[in-house]
N, C-alpha and C positions, 0 to 999 in steps of 0.2 A: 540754400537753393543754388543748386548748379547746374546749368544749360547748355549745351554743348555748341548750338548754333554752329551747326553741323555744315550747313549750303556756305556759311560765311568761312567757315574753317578751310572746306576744300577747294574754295576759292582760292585761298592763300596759298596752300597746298601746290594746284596747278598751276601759280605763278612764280613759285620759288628760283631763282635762279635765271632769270628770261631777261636780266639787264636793264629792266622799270623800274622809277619809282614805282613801289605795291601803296596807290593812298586811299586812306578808308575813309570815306566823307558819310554823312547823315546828319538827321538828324539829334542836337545835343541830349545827353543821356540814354543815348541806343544800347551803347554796350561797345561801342567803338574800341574805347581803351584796354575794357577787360577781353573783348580776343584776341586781341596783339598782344596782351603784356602778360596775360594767364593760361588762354587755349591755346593760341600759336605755339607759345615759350614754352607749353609744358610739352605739346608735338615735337618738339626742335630737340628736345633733353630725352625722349623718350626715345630718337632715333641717333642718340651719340653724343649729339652737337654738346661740346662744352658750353660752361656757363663764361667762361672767361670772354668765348667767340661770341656773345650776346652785350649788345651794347645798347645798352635802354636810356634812353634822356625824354625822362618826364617832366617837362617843360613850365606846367602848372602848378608844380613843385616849386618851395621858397628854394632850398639847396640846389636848383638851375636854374635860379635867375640868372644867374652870371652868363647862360648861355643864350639869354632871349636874345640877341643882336647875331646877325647871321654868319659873319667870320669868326664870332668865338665858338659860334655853334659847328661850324666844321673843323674850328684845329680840335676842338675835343674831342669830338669823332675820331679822328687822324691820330689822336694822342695814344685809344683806346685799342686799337686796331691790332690784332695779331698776326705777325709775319710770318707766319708758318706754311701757308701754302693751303689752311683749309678756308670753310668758307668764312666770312664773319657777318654777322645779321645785326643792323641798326634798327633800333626801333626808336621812332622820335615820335612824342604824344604830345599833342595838341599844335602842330607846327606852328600856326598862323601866329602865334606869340613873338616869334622869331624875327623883331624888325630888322628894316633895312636900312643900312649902314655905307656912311657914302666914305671911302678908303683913304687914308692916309695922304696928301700931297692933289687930290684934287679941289681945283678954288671953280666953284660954279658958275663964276662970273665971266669965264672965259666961253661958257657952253651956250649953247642956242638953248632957250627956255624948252623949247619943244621937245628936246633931245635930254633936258639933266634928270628925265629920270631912268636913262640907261646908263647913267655914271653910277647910282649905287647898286650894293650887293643886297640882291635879297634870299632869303632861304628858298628860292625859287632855282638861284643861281648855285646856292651851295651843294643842293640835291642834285642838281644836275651832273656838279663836280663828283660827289660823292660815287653816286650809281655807276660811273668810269673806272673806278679803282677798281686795281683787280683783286677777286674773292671777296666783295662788298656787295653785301645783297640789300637794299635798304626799301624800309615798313614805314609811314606814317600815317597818323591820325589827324584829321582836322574838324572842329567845330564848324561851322555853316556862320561864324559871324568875318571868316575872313575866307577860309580853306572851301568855297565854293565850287560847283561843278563847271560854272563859267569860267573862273578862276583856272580852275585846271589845263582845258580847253586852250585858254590863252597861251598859258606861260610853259605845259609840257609838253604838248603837238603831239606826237607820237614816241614820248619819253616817258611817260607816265602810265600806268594800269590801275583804273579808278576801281573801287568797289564797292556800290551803295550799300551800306548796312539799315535797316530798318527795326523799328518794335519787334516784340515776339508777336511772330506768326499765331493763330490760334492752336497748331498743333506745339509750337515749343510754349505757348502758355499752360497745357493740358501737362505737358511734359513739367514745367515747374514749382506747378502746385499739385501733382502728382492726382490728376484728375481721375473716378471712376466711373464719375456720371458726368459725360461730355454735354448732357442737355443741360444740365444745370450751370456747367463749367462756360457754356457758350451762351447763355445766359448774363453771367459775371463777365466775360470778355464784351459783350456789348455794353456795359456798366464802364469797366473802368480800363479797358483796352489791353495795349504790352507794351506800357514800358518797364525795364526790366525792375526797379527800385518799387514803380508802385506795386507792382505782383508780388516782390516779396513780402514787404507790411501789408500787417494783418489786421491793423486797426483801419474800417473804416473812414472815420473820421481823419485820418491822420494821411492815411492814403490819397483822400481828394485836396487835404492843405496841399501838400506837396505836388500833385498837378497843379493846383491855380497856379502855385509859386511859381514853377515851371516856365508856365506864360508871363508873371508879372516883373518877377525879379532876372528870369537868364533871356529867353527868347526874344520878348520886344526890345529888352535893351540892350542885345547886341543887334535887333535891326536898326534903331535908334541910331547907335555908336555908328555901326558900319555906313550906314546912309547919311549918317547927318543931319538924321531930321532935330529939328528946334523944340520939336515936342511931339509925343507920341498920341495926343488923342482922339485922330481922325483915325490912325492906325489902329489905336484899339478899340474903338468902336466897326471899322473897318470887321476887321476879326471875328466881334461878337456876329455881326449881320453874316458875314460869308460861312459863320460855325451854325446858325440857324440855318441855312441854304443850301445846306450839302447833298449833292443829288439834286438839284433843281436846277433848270435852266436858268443863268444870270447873263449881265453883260455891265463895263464900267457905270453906263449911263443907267444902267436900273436901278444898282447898288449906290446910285449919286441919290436917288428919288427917297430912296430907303431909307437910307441915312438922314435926310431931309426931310420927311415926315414922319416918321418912329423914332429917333435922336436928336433932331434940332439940329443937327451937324452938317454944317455946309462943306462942300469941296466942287473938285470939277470931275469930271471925265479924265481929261489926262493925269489930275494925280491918283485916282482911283486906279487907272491902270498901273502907273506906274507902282506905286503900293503892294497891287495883287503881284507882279514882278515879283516886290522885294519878300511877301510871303513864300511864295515858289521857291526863289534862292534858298531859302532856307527851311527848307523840307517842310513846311509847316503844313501847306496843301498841295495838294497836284493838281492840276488843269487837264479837262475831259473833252477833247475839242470833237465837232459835231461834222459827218462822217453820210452823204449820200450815197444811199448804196445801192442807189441805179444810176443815178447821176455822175459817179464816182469822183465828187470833188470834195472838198470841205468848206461848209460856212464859216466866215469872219466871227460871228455871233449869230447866239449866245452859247457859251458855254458850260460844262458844271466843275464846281471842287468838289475834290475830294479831301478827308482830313487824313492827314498820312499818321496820327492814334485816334482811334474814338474815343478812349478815354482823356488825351488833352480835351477835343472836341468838347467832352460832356461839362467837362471841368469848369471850361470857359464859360459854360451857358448854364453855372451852378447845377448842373445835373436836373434840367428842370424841362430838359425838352427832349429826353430820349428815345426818340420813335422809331420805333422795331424796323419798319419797311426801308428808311432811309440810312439806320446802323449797318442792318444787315447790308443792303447795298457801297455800303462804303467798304464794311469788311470783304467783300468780294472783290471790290477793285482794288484795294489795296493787297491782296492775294494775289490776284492778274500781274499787279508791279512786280512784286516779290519774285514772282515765278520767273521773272523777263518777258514777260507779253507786251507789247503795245497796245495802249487801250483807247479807243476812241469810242463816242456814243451814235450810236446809228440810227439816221433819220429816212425812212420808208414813207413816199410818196403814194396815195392811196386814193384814189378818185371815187366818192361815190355820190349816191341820192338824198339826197335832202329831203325833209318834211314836204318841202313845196314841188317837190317832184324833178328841182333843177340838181344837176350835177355840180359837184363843189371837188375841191382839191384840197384833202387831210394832207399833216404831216406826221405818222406816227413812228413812236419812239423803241428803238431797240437798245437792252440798256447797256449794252458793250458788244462793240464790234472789235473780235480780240486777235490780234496777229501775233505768230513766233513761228519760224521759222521749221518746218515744212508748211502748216497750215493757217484756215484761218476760222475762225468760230466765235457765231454769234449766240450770246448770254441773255437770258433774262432773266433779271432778281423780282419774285415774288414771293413775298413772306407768304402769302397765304392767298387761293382760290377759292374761297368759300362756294361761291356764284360759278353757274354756265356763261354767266353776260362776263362775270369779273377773268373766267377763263379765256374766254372768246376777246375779249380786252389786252391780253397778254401773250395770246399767238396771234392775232392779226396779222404785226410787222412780222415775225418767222413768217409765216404760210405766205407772204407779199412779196417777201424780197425779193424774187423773181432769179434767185439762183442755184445753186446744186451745195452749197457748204453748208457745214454740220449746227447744228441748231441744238441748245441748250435752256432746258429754265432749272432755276436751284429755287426750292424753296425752301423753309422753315422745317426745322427738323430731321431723321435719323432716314428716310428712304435710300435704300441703294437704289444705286442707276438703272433705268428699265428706257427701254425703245419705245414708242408708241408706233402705231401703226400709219404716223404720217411722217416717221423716223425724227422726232425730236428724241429730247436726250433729258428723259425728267428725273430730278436726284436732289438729294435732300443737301442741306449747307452743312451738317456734319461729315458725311464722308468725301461731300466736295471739299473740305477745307485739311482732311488728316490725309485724306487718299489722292494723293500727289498724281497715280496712272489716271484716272478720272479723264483730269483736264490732258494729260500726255496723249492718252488714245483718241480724245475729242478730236486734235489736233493733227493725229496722222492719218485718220482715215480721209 
């Protein structure tokens, strides 16, 4: 099975050369490793680049241990380097292994406490050095238990060129199991998502061991590691309850409630936040924050996750709560990320009559309010309109928002795009999810 993850390739492609670190963060087993160290490197070979001018330090590797600490890790670079005047391309995998190292002849005891940890080198420091050399074009990867988007942010400012890798898309899933019926193919992607390891095993059984594991043995315990926590089992139950909640309005103080009467599991509000935090850092779920759109502000709370795989999601909840309406809806926003959209959930204020004849003030839901840059366009995920009422329930917030932008519902199934005559934009989640102009034209009209 081989995927080309083509958006991630020409990413790499239009940064070649541009004097950044190029770091590729996501979430662990995306695929991070293999396009820098197999799609890149076979691009690089294909347009000349010697192999000699490729300098790969797989870090995870027993045979570069010697390079985890960050000064051995750039005289080796430096050792490697060819003086000829072409380019030379570093590729360093899994960086965050690389600790820091306080240099020769400094005694800590003379530093103001507040200041000794700009006395050591970290691989923060050596990338920096490196990326200066001239004809040094330098590639890393990092895992989300150290190599963070916050992480970045801090320590590269405008030195760095970040670029989220994700799961397969549903069209590079189609693409790796060599799909001929996309209904059925989109079917199994609600089942068991894209990460790339479980798409290729064919044994079910064996497929969903290796997501739990996923969760139990790498993910929580490098949140664990990375945070410090003393024990992980408010966090993994945390997990379970926010993998049952995907697409639903939550907030810390709900999910304290939940956990307190469904699991017996005390905590507070601020570690509940703080927690949902440490999931975010690490790609595990994305936050959908809520989006008036007459109002034009945003509420505090409540918010939704989203699971950045459905199939960890499923995994985690033994596969036992797979509900088409809210898969589907996750696989759309997690499409909207992919794409670069900004996604927020949009709250339409809606005044009407009551049984009792008094006027009341609704708040109803638009399920993505989607920005990227020329436009802006609002989604609705509906697996299915059986009903006039269930229809009339699902453009309400479209026909309300009281504006002039392009309006969309995706639902269940093969429909190509058609207008209606109050110009929504109704199409089915198959050629919304392979047909990339879809959401492009949405967006420029």
């Amino acid at each position: 099975m081989k995927v080309q993850r083509e958006r991630y390739l020409e990413a790499l492609q239009h940064r070649m050369h541009n004097g950044l670190v190029k770091i590729i963060t996501g979430i662990r087993r995306s695929g991070k490793s293999y396009l820098l160290s197999v799609l890149f490197k076979e691009h690089l070979l294909s347009e000349g680049v010697e192999e000699s001018h490729i300098i790969e330090v797989p870090l995870d590797r027993d045979e570069f241990r010697a390079y985890r600490d960050a000064i051995a890790l750039g005289d080796y670079v430096r050792s490697r380097l060819v003086d000829d005047g072409k380019w030379n391309y570093v590729f360093i995998d899994e960086v965050q292994l690389a600790r820091k190292i306080l240099p020769d002849g400094i005694n800590l005891k003379r530093i103001a406490p507040e200041d000794r940890d700009g006395a050591y080198i970290t691989f923060y420091d050596t990338l920096n050095g490196l990326r200066q050399l001239p004809n040094v074009d330098v590639y890393v990867t990092g895992s989300n238990s150290k190599t963070l988007s916050s992480d970045i942010d801090t320590n590269f400012a405008d030195r760095g060129s970040q670029i989220r890798m994700h799961p397969f898309s549903f069209a590079e899933y189609c693409e790796a199991v060599q799909a001929e019926d996309k209904l059925a193919a989109f079917d199994q992607y609600l089942v068991w998502g894209g990460m790339p390891l479980a798409v290729a095993e064919s044994d079910d059984s064996l497929r969903a061991e290796y997501l739990k594991k996923l969760y139990s043995e790498v993910y929580i315990n490098d949140i664990r590691k990375r945070n410090r926590l003393r024990d992980d089992h408010v966090l993994s139950c945390l997990i379970d309850v926010v993998s049952s909640a995907i697409g639903s309005l939550t907030n810390p103080h709900k999910l304290v409630d939940t956990l307190r009467s469904s699991l017996k599991v005390e905590s507070t509000d601020a570690t509940i936040a703080k927690y949902l935090g440490y999931l975010e850092d690490a790609f595990l779920f994305s936050k959908a924050s809520r989006w008036d759109v007459k109002g034009k502000r945003y509420f505090d709370y409540p918010m939704k996750y989203y699971a950045e795989d459905i199939g960890l999601r499923n995994a985690r909840l033994n596969f036992r709560d797979v509900d088409l309406s809210h898969t589907m809806e996750n696989v759309i926003y997690n499409e909207l990320v992919r794409r670069g959209c900004a996604v927020d959930v949009g709250v339409v204020p809606i005044v009407s009559v009551n049984s009792d004849g008094r006027q009341e003030l609704r708040y109803h839901e638009i399920d993505f309010v989607v920005n990227r840059a020329p436009g802006k366009l609002y989604i609705q995920s509906a697996f299915a309109m059986p009903t006039q009422d269930k229809r009339d329930q699902e453009l309400l917030p479209l026909r309300r928002s009281g504006d002039f932008f392009r309006k969309m519902v995706v639902t269940a199934g093969y429909s190509s795009p058609r207008v209606s005559e109050e110009g929504i934009i109704h199409v089915g989640i198959i050629p919304f999810l392979l047909d990339a102009s879809i959401l492009d034209n949405a967006l420029k009209d």
